[in-house]
C-alpha positions as a Python dict, from the first residue, in 0.01 Angstrom:
ca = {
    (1, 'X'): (0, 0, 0),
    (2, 'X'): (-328, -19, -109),
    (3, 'X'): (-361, -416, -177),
    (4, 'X'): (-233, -430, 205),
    (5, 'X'): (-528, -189, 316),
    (6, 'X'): (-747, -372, 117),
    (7, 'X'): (-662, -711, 235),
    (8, 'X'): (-636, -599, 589),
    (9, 'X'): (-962, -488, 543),
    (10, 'X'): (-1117, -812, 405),
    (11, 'X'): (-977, -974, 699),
    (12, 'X'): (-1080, -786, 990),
    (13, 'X'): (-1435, -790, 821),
    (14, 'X'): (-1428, -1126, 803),
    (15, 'X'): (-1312, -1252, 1118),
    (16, 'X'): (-1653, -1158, 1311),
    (17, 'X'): (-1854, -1382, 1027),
    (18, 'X'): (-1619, -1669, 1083),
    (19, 'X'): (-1687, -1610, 1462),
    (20, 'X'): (-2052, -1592, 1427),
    (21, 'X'): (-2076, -1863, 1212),
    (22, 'X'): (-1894, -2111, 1442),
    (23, 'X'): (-2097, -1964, 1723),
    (24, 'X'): (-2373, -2081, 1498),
    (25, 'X'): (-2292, -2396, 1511),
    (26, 'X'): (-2190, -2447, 1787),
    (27, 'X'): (-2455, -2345, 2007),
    (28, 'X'): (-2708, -2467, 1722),
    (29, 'X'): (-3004, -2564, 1980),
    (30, 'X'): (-3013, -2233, 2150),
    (31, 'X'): (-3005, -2033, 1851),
    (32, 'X'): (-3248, -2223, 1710),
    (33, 'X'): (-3512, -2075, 2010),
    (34, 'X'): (-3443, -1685, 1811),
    (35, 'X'): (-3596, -1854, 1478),
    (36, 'X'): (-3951, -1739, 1413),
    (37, 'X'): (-4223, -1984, 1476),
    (38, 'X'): (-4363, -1900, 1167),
    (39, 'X'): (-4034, -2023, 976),
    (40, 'X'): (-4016, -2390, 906),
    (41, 'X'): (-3708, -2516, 995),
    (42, 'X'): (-3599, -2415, 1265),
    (43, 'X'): (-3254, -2489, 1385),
    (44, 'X'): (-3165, -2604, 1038),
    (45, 'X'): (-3134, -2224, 948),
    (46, 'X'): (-2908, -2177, 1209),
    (47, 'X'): (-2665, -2428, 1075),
    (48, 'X'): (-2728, -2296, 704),
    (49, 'X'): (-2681, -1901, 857),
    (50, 'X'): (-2350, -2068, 1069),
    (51, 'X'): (-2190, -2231, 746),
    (52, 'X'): (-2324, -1941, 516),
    (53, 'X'): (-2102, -1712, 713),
    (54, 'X'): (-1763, -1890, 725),
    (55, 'X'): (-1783, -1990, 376),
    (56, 'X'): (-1881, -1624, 289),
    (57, 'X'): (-1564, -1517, 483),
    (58, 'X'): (-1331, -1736, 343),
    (59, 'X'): (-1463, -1596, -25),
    (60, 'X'): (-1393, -1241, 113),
    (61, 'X'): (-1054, -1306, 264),
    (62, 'X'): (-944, -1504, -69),
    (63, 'X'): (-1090, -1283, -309),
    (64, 'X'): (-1283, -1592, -492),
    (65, 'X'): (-1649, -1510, -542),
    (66, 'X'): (-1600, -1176, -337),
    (67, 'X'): (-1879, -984, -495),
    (68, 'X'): (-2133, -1300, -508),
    (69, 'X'): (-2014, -1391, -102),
    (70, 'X'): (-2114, -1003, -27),
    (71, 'X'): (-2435, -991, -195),
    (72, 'X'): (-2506, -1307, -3),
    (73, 'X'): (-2461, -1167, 301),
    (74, 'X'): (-2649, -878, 244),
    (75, 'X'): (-2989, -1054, 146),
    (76, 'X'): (-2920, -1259, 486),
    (77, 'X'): (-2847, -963, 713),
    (78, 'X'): (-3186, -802, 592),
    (79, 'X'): (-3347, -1110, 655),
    (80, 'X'): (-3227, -1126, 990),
    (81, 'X'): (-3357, -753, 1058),
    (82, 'X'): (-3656, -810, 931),
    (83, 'X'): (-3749, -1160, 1095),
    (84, 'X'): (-3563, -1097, 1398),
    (85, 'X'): (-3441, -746, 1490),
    (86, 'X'): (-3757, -555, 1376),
    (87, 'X'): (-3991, -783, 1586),
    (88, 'X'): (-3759, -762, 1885),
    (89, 'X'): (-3829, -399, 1917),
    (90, 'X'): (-4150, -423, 1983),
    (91, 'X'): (-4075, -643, 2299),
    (92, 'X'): (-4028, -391, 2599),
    (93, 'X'): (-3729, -672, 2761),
    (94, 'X'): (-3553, -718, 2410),
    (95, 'X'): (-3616, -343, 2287),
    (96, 'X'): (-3190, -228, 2332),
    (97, 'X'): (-3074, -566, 2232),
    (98, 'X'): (-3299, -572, 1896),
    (99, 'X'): (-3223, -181, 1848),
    (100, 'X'): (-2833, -275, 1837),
    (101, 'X'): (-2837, -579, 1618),
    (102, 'X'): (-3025, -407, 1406),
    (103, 'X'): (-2736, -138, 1410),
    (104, 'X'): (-2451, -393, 1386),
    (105, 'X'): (-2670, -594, 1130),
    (106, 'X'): (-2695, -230, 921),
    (107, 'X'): (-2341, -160, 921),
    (108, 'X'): (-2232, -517, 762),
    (109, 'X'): (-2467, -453, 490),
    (110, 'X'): (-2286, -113, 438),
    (111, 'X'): (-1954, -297, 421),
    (112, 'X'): (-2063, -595, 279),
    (113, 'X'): (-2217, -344, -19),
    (114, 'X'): (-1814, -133, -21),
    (115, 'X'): (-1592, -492, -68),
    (116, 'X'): (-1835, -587, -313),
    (117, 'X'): (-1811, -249, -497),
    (118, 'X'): (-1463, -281, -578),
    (119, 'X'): (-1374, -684, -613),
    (120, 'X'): (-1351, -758, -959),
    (121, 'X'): (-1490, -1126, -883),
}
């Protein structure tokens, strides 16, 4: 019962990464107007973040590189807080928008942190 939980669970984490990451790429250009000025770049990230997830996912829901996919996703969710979330609190308009990425963006880490805690690759 407990490989079925734990597979269930790798999925249903997953799926939102795969759906973020095609939403990525598929509206690259408009993404690419949320990237910090300061950032060289630009809309490249967005197509590295887009293909970063899925591929992530895929390691989660195969249980190939788990831990490494997890950690990975971790280091970019805190770079997304702190380059975008963070900085679109202080904007009056983008204040509840910012407030709950930042949320969402926090509670993937958490899980992100648990799947990599007990995959053995």
């Amino acid at each position: 019962m407990d490989k079925i939980l734990n597979l269930v669970g790798r999925v249903l984490y997953s799926v939102p990464f795969v759906l973020f990451g095609l939403g990525h790429l598929m509206n690259a250009e408009q993404m690419g107007l949320m990237v910090p000025a300061y950032i060289p770049g630009g809309v490249i990230w967005v197509y590295f973040t887009g293909a970063a997830m899925i591929l992530a996912a895929v390691a989660i829901i195969t249980g190939i590189q788990t831990r490494l996919a997890c950690f990975g996703l971790v280091l970019m969710l805190f770079i997304f807080i702190l380059t975008i979330h963070l900085p679109g609190m202080m904007n009056p308009q983008m204040k509840m928008m910012s407030m709950m990425a930042l949320f969402k963006d926090t509670g993937l880490i958490g899980g992100a942190l648990v799947i990599a805690s007990i995959s053995k690759k």
